[in-house]
N, C-alpha and C positions, 0 to 999 in steps of 0.2 A: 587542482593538485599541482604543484610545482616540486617536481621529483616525487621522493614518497610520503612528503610532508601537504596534508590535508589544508588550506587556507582559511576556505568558506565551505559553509551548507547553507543553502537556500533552497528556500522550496518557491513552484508557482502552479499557480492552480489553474484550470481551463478559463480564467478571464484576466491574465495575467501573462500574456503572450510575451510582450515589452518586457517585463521582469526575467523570463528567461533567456531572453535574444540578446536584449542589448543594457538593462539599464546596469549590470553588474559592469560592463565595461565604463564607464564614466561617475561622474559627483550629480547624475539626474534626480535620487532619490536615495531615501536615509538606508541606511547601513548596508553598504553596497560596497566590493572586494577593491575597486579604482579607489572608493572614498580611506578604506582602511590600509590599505598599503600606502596612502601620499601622508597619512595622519601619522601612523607607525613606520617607517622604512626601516629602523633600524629591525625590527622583529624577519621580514622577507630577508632583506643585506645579510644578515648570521645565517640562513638556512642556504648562501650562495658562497660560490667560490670565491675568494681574495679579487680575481680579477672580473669579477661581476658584479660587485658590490657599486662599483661608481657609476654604475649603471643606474641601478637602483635611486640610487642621489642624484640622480639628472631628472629624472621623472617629475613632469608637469601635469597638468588637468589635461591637455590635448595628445599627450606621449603614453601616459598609462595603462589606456585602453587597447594599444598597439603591443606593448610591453607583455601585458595579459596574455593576450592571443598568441604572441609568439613563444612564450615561454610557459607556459600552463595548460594545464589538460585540466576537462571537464568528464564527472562521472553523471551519466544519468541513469535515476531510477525512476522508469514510470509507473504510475498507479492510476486504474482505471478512475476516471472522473466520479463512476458512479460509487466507488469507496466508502466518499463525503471527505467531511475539513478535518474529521478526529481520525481518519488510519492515515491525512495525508501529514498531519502533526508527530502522529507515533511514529512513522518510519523515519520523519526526519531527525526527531529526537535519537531515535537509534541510531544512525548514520553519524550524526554529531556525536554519540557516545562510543563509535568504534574509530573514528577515525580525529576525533579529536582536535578540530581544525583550530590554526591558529589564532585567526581574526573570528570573534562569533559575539553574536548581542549585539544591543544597540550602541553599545559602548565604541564598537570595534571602528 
């Protein structure tokens, strides 16, 4: 979240530790929140103050993931492992249909 504006949804399942720790901070793997803000800046730049935008336009492979963490909050929803892969799909579907995030798909 960066203010009240939704970025990414991701989901990670119990074998998929790296997915929720750390690879959303960097370009480690595809469609991941570091890869889609250095691809798009201008979409994050508009959701930010006049004076935080050159901010955003400075941002490299090595600076983004710092960038993130300082500026960005994380929601977590956990769902017990034993669920399976179809209620951990639905809830994120849902989560993505409430909150609408900016960057989503492999597009992003």
């Amino acid at each position: 979240m960066l203010g009240e504006h939704c970025l990414k949804v991701g989901k990670a399942g119990p074998k998929t530790q790296a997915r929720f720790t750390s690879q959303h901070y960097d370009k480690s793997a595809p469609s991941t929140l570091a890869k889609s803000i250095l691809n798009d800046r201008s979409r994050v730049a508009a959701l930010l103050g006049s004076d935080c935008r050159a901010e955003v336009d400075r941002l490299t492979d090595n600076s983004v993931g710092a960038w993130i963490e300082a500026n960005t909050s994380r929601v977590h929803v956990v769902i017990p492992a034993v669920a399976g892969d179809l209620v951990l799909g639905l809830v994120e579907s849902f989560v993505q249909c409430r909150f609408r995030p900016i960057f989503e798909g492999k597009s992003s």
